[in-house]
Biopython code that builds the backbone (N, CA, C, O; Angstrom):
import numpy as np
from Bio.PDB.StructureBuilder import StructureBuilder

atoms = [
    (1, "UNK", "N", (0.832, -1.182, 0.000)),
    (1, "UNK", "CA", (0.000, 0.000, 0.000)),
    (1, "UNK", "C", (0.869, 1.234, 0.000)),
    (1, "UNK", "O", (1.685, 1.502, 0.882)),
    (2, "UNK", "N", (0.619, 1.957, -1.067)),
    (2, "UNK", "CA", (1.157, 3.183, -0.563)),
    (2, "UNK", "C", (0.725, 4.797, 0.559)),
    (2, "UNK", "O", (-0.300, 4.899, 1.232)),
    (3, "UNK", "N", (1.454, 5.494, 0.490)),
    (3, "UNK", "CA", (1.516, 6.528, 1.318)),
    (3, "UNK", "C", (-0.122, 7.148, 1.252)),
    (3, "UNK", "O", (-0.680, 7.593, 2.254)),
    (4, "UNK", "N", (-0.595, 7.104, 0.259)),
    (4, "UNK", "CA", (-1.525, 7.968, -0.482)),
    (4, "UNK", "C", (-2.776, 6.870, 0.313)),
    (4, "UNK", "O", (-3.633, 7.330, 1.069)),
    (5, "UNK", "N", (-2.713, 5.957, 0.104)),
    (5, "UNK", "CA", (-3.703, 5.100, 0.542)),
    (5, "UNK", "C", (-3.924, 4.709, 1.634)),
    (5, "UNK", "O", (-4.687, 3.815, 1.999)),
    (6, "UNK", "N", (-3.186, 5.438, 2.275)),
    (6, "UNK", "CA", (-3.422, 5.570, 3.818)),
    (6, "UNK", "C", (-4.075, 6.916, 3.926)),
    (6, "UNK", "O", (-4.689, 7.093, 4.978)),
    (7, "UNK", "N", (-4.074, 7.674, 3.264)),
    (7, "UNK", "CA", (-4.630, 9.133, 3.835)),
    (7, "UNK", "C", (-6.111, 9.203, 3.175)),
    (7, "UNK", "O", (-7.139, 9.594, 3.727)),
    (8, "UNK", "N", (-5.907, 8.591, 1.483)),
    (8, "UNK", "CA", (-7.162, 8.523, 1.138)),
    (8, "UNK", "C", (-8.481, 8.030, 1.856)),
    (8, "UNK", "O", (-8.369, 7.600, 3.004)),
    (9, "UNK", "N", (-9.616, 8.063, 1.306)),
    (9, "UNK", "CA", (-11.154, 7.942, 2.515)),
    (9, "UNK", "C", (-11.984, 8.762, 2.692)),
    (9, "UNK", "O", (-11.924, 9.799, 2.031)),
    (10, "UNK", "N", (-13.010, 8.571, 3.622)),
    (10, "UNK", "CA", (-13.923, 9.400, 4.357)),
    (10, "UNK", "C", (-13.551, 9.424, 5.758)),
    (10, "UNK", "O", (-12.741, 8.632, 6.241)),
    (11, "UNK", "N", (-14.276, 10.539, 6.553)),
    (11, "UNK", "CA", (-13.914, 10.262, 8.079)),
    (11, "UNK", "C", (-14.707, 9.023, 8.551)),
    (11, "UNK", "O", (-14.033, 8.253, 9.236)),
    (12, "UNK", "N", (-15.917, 8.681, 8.348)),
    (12, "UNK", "CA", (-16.335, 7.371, 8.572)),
    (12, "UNK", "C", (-15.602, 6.104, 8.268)),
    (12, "UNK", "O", (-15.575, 5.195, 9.098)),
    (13, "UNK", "N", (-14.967, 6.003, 7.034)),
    (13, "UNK", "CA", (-13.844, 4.879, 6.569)),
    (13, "UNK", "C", (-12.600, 4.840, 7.573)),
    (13, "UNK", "O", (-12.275, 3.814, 8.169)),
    (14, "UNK", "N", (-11.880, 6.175, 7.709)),
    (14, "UNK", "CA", (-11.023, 6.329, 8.354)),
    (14, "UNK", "C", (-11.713, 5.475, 9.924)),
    (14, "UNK", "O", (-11.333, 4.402, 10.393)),
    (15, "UNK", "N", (-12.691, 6.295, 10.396)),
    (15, "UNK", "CA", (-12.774, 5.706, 11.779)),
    (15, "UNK", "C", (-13.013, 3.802, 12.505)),
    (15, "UNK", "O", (-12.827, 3.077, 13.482)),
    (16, "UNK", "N", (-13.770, 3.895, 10.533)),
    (16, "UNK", "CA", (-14.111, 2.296, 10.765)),
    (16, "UNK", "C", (-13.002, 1.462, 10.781)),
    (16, "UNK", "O", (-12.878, 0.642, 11.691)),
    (17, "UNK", "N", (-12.000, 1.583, 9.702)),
    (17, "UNK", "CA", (-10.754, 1.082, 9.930)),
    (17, "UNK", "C", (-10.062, 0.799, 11.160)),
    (17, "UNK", "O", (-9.670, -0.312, 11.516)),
    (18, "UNK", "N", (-9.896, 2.306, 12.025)),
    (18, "UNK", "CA", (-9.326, 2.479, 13.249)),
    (18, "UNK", "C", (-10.056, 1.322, 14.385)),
    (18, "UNK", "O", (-9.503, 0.465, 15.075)),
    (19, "UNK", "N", (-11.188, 1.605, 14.287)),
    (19, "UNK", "CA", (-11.714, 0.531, 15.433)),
    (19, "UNK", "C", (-11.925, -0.900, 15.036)),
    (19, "UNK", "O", (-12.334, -1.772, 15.803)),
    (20, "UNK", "N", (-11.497, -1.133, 13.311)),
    (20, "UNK", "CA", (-11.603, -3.156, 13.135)),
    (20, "UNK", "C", (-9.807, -3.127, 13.710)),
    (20, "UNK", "O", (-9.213, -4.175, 13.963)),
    (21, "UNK", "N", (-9.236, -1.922, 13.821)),
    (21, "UNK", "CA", (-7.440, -2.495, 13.808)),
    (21, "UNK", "C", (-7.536, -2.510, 15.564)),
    (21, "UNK", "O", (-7.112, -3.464, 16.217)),
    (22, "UNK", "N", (-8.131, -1.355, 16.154)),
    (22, "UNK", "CA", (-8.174, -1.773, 17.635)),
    (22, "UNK", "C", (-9.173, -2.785, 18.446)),
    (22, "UNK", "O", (-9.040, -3.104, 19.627)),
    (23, "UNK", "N", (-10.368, -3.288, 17.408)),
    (23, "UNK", "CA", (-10.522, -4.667, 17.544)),
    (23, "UNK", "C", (-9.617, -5.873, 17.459)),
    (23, "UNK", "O", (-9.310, -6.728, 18.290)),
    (24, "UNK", "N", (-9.388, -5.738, 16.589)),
    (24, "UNK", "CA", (-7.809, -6.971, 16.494)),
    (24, "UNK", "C", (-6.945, -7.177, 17.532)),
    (24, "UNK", "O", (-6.788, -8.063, 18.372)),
    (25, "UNK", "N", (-6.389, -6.068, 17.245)),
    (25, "UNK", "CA", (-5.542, -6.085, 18.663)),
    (25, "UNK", "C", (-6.078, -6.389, 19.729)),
    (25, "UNK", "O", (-5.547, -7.323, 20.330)),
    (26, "UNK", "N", (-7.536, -5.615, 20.484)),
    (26, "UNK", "CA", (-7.660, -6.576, 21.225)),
    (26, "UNK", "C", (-8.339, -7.727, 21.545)),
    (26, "UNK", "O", (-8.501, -8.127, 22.697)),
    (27, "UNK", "N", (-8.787, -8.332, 20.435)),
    (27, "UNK", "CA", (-8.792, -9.964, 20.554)),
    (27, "UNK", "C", (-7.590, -10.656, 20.562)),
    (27, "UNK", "O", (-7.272, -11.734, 21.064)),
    (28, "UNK", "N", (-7.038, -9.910, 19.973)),
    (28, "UNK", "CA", (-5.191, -10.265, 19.905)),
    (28, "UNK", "C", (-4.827, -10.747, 21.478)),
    (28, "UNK", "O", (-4.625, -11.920, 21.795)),
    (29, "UNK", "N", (-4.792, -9.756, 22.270)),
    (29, "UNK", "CA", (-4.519, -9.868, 23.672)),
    (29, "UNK", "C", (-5.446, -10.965, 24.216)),
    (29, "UNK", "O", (-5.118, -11.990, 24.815)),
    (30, "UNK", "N", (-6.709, -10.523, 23.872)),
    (30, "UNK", "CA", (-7.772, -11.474, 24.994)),
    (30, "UNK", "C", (-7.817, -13.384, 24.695)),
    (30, "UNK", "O", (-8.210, -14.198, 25.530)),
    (31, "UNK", "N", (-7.293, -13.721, 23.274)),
    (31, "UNK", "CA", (-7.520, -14.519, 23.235)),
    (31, "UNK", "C", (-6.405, -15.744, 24.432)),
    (31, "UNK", "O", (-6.745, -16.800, 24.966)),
    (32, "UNK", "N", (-5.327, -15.148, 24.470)),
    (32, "UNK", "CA", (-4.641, -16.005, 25.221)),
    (32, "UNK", "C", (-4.837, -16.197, 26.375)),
    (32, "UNK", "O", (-4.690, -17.283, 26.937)),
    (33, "UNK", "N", (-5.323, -14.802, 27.066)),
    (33, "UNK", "CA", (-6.033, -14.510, 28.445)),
    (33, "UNK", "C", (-7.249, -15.709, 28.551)),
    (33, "UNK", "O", (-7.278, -16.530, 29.467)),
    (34, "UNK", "N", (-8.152, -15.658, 27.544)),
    (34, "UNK", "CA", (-9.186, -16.351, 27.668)),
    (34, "UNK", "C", (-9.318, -17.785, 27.915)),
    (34, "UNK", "O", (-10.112, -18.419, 28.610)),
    (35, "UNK", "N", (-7.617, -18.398, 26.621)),
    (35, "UNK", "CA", (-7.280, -20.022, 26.853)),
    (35, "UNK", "C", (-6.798, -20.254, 28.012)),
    (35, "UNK", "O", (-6.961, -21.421, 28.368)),
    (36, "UNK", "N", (-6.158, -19.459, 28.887)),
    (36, "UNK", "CA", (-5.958, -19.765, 30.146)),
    (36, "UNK", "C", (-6.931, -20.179, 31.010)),
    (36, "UNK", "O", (-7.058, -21.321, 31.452)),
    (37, "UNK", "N", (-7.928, -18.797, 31.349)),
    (37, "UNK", "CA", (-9.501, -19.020, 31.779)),
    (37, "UNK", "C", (-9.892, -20.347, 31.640)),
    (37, "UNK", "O", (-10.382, -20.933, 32.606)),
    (38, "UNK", "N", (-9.755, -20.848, 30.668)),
    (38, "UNK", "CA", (-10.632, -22.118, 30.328)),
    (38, "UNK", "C", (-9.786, -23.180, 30.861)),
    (38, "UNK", "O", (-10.295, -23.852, 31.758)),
    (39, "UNK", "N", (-8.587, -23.475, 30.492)),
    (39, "UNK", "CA", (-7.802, -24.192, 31.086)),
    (39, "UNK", "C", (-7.559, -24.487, 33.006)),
    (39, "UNK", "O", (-7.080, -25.426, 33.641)),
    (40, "UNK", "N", (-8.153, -23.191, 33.397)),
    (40, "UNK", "CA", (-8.328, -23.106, 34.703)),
    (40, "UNK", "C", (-9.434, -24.192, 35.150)),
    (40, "UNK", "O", (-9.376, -25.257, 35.765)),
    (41, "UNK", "N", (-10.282, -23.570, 34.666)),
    (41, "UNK", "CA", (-12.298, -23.831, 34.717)),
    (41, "UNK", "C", (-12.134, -25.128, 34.794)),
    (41, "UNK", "O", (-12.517, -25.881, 35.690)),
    (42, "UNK", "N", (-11.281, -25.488, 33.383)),
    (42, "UNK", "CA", (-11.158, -27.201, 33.286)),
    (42, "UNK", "C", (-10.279, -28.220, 34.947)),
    (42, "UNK", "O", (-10.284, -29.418, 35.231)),
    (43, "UNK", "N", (-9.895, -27.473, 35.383)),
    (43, "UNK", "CA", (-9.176, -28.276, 37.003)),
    (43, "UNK", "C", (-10.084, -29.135, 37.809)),
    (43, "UNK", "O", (-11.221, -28.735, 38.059)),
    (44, "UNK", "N", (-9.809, -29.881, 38.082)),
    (44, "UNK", "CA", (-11.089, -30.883, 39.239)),
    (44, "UNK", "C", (-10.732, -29.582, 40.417)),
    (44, "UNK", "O", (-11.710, -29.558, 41.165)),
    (45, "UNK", "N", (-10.195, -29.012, 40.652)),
    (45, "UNK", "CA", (-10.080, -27.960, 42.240)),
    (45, "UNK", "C", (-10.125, -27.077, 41.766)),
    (45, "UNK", "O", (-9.029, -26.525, 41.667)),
    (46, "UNK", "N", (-11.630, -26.134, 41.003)),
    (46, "UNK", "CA", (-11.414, -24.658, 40.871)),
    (46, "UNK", "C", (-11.940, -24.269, 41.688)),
    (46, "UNK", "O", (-11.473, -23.150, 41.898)),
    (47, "UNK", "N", (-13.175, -24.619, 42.799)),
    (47, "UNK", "CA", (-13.733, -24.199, 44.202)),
    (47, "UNK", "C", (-12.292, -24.275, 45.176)),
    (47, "UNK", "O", (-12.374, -23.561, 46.176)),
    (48, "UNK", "N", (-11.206, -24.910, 45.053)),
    (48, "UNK", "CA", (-10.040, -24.290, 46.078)),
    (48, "UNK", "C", (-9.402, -23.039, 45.469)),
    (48, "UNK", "O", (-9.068, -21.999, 46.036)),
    (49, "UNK", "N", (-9.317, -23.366, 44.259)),
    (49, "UNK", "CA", (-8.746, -22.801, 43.345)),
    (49, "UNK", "C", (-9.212, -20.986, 43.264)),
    (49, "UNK", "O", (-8.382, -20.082, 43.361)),
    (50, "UNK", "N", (-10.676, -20.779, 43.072)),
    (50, "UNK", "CA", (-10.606, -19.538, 43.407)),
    (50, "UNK", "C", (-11.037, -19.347, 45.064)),
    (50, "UNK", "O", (-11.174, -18.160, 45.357)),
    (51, "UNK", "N", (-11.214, -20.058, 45.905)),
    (51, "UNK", "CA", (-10.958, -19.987, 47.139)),
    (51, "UNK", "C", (-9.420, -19.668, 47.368)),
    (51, "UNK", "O", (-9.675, -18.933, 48.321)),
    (52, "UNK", "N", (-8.648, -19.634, 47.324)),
    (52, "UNK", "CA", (-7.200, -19.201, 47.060)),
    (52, "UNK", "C", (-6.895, -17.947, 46.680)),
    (52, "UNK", "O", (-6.149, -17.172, 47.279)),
    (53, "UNK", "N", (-7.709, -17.681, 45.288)),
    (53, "UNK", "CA", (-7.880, -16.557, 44.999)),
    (53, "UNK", "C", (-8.340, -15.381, 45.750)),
    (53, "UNK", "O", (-7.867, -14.251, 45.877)),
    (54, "UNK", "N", (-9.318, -15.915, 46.182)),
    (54, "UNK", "CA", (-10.419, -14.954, 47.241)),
    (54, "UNK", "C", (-9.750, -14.147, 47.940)),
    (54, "UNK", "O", (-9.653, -12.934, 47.753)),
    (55, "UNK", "N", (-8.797, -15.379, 49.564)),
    (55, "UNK", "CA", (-8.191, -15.111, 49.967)),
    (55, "UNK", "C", (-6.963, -14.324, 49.375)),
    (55, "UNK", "O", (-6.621, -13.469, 50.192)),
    (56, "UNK", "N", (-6.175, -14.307, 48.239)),
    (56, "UNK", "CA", (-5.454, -13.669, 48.006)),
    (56, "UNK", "C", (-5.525, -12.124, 47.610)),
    (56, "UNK", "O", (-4.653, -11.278, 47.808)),
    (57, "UNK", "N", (-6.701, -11.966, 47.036)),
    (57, "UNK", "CA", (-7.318, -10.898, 46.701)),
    (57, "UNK", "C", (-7.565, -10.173, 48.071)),
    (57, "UNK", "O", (-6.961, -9.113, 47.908)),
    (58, "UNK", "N", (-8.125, -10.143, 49.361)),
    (58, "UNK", "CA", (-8.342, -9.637, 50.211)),
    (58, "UNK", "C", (-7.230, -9.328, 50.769)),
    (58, "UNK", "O", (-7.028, -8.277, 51.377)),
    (59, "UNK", "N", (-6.246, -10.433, 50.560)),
    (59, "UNK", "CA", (-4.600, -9.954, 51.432)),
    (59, "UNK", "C", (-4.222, -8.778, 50.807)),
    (59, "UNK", "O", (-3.599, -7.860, 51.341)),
    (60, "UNK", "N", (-4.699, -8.838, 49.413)),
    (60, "UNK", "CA", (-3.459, -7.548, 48.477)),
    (60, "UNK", "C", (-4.457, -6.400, 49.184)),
    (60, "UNK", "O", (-4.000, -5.560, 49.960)),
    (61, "UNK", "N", (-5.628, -6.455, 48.883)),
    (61, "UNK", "CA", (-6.961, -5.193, 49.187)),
    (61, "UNK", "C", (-6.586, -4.553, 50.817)),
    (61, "UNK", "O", (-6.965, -3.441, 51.186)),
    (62, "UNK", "N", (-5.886, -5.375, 51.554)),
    (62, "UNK", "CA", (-5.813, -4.874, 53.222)),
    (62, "UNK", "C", (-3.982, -4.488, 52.760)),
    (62, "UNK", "O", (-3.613, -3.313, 52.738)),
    (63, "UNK", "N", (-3.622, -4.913, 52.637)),
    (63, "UNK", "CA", (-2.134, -4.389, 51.827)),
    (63, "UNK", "C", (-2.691, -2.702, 51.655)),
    (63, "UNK", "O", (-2.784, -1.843, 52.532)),
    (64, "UNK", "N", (-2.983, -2.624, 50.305)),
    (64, "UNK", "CA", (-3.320, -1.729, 49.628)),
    (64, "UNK", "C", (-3.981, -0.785, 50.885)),
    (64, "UNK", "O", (-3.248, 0.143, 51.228)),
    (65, "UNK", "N", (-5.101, -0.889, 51.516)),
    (65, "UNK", "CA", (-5.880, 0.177, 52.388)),
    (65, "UNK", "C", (-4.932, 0.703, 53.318)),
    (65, "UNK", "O", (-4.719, 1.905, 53.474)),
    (66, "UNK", "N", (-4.205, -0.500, 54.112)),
    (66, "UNK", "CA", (-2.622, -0.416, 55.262)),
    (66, "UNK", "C", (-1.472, 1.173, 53.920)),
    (66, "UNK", "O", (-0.862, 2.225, 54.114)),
    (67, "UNK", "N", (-1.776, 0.443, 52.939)),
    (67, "UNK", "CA", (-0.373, 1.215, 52.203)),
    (67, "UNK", "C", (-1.053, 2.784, 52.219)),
    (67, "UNK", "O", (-0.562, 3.724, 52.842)),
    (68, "UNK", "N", (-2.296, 2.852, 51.390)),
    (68, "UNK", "CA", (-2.853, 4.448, 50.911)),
    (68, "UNK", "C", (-3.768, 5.116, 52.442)),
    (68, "UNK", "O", (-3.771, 6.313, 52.733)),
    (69, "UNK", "N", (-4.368, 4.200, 53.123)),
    (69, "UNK", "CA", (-5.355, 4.677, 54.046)),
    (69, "UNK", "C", (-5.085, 5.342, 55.190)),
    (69, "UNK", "O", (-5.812, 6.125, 55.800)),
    (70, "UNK", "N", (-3.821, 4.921, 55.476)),
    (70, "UNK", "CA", (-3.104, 5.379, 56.863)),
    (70, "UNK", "C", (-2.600, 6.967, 56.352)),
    (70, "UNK", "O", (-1.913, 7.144, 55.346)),
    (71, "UNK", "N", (-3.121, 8.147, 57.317)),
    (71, "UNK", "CA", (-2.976, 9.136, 57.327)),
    (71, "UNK", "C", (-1.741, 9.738, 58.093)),
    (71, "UNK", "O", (-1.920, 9.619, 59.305)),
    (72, "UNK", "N", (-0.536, 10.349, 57.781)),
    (72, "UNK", "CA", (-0.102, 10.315, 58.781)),
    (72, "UNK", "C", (-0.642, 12.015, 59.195)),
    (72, "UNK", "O", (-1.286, 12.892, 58.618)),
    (73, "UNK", "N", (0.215, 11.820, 60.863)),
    (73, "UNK", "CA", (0.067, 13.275, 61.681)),
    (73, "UNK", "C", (0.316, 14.277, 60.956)),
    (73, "UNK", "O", (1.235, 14.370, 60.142)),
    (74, "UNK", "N", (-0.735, 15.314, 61.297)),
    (74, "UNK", "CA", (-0.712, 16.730, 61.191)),
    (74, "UNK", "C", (0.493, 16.832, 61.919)),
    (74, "UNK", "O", (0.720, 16.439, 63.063)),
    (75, "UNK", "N", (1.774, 17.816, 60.551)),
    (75, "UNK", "CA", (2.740, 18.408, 61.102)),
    (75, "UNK", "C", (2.504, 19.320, 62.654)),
    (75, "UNK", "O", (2.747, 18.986, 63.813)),
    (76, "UNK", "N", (1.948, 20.548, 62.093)),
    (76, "UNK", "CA", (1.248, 21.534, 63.122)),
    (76, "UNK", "C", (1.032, 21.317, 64.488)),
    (76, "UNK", "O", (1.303, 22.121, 65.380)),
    (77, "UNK", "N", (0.250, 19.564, 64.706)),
    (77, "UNK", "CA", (-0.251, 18.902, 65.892)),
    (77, "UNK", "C", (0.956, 18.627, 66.425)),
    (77, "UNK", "O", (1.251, 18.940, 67.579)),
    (78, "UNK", "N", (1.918, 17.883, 65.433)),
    (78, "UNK", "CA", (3.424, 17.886, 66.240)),
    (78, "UNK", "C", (3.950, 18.772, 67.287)),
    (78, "UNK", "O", (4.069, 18.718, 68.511)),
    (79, "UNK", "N", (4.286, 19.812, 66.121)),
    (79, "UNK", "CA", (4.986, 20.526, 66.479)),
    (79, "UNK", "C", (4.223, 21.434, 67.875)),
    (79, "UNK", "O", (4.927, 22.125, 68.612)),
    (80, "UNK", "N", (2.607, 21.290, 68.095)),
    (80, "UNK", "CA", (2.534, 21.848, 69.518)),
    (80, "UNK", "C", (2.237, 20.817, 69.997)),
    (80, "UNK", "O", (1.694, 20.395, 68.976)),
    (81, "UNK", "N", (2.147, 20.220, 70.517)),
    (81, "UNK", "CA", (2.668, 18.847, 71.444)),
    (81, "UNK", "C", (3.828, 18.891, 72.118)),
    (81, "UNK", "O", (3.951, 18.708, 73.330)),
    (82, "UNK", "N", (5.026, 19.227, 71.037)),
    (82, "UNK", "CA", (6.573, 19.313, 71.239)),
    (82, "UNK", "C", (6.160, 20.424, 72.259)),
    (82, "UNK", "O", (6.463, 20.189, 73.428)),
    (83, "UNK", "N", (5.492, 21.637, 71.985)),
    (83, "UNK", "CA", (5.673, 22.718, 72.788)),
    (83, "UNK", "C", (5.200, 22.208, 73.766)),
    (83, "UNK", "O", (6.085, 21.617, 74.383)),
    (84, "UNK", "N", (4.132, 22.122, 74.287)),
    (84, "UNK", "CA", (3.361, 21.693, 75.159)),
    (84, "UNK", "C", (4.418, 20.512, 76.291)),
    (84, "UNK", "O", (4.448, 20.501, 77.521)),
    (85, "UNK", "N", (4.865, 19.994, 75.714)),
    (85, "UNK", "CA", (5.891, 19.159, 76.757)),
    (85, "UNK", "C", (7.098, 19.942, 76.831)),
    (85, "UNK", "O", (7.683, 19.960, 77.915)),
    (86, "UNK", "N", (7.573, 20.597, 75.858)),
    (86, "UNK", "CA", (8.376, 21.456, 76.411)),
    (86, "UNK", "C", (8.074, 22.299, 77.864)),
    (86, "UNK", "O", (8.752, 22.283, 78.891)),
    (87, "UNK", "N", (7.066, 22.892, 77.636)),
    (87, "UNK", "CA", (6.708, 24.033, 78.255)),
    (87, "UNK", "C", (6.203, 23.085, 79.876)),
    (87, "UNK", "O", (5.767, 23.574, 80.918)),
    (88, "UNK", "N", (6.422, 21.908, 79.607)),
    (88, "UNK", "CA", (5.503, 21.184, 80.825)),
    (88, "UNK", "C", (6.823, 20.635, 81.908)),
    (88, "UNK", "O", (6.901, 20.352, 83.104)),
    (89, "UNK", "N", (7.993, 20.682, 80.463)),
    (89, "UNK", "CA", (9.423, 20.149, 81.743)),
    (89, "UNK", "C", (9.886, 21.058, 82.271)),
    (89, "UNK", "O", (10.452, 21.040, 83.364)),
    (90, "UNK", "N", (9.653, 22.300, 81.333)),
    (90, "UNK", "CA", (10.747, 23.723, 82.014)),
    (90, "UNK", "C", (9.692, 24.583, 83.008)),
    (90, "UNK", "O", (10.121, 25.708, 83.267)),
    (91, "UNK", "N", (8.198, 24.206, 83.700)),
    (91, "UNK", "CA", (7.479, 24.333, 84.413)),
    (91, "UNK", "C", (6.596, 25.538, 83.483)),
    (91, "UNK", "O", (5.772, 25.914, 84.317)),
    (92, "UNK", "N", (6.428, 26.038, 82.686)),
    (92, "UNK", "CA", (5.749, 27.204, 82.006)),
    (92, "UNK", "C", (4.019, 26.839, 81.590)),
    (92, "UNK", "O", (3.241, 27.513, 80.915)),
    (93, "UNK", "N", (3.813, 25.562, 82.258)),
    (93, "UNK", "CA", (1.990, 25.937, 82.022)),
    (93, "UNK", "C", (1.199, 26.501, 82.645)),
    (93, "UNK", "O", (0.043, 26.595, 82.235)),
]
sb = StructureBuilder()
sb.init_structure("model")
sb.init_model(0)
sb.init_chain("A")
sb.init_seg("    ")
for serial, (resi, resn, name, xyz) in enumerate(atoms, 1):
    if name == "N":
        sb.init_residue(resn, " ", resi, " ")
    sb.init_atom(name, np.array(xyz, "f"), 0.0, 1.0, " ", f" {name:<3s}", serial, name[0])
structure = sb.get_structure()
């Protein structure tokens, strides 16, 4: 194909093109994803199997809440606290 025949079209042609090539691609991806899936399904132990999962999924999810959820201290609160015990050893309350 040449140069020209890539630009040639309509905007409808153009767009239809674009989304059968990003269809492809991703059946491209999904299909291997999918033979796995099945290959799973097929196990005599997929009730341990995503029981395993389950559990693993909740470990990463309490991971994750422990990693982003924990707030730490207000600088500000620190720093009068510090005063506040300062001021409480050198007798000034």
């Amino acid at each position: 194909m040449s140069q020209r025949s890539f630009q040639s079209g309509s905007r409808g042609e153009n767009a239809l093109l674009l989304a059968a090539g990003l269809a492809d691609v991703a059946l491209g991806r999904v299909g291997p994803v999918v033979g796995r899936v099945w290959g799973l399904l097929r196990r005599s132990d997929v009730v341990g199997l995503a029981g395993d999962a389950e559990t693993d999924l909740k470990a990463r999810g309490r991971l994750a809440l422990d990693r982003y959820a924990t707030v730490p201290p207000a600088h500000l609160e620190i720093l009068a606290q510090r005063v506040v015990a300062q001021r409480a050893a050198s007798g000034d309350v």
